[in-house]
C-alpha positions, -999 to +999 in steps of 0.1 A: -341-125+321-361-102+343-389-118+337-378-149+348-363-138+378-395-118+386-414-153+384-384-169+400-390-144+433-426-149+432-425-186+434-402-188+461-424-157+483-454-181+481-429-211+491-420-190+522-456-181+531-461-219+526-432-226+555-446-193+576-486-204+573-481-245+585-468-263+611-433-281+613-455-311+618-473-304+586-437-298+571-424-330+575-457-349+572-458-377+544-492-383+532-502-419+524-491-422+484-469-394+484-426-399+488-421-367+504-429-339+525-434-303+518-403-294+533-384-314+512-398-306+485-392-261+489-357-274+501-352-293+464-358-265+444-335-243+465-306-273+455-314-280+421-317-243+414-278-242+430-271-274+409-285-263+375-266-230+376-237-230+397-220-264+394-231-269+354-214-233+351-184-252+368-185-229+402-195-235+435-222-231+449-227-215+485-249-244+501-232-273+519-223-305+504-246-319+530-275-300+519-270-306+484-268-350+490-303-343+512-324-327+491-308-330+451-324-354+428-334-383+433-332-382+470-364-385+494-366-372+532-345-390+558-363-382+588-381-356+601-366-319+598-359-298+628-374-261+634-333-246+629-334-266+596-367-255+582-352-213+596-324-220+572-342-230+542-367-207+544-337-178+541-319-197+516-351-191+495-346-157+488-306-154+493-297-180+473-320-162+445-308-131+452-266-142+446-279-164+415-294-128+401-265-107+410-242-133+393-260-132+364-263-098+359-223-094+370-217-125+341-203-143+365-216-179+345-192-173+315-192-212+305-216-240+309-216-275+303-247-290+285-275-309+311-304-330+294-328-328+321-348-359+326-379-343+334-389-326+300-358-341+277-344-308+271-307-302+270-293-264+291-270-252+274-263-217+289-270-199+319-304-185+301-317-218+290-311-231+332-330-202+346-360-208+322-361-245+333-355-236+370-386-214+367-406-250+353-390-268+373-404-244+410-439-245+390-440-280+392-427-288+424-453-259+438-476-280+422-467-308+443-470-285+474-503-282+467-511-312+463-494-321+495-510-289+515-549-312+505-535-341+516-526-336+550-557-312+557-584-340+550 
């Protein structure tokens, strides 16, 4: 699995540049034909990663139940996101990573109860399986990014 947390903390450093290179304007901007913002997306993958992991492995996970109903699937932005909110996402990036891997590596997820994921059909079922599709699942959504980063620069 160190190659998938390697990817893992390699995604989410570009993420944070993403937050630390554009404004909280461009953050929260919706482009005409897109759902969502840019924030909302780096914030999603910090909850699904939570999600797919923590609660499927029947534990809890450290973010706030609040977070989790704003940015989890099949949610969309609610409004615009303030500068303390976009602060806290950006260091839940990396901290959140950084408990998942030293959980992992403690075996902290002994069980886990099988998740077919809608996105590609396939059904987690172990702790191994969810961090493979976590790392998919950040390659996609940075896709969206930057297709969201053209967007709002033309």
């Amino acid at each position: 699995m160190d190659f998938t947390f390697k990817v893992l903390e390699n995604t989410r450093g570009i993420l944070k540049k993403i937050i630390e290179n554009n404004t909280l304007e461009n953050l929260n901007k919706i482009p005409k034909g897109f759902n969502n913002n840019i924030i909302w997306n780096i914030a999603h993958v910090v909850v699904s990663e939570q999600l797919l992991a923590y609660k499927l492995s029947g534990l809890d996970s450290t973010l706030s139940d609040d977070m989790i109903n704003t940015y989890r699937k099949d949610t969309k932005p609610n409004g615009d996101v303030s500068q303390a909110e976009v602060d806290e996402i950006k260091d839940l990036l990396l901290s959140t990573l950084e408990k998942t891997k030293e959980d992992y590596y403690d075996d902290v997820f002994e069980n886990y109860n099988a998740y077919t994921v809608s996105t590609t059909g396939n059904t987690l079922t172990n702790i191994d399986e969810a961090l493979q599709f976590v790392a998919i699942h950040e390659g996609l959504h940075y896709g969206y990014i930057l297709a969201l980063l053209k967007a709002i620069k033309n």
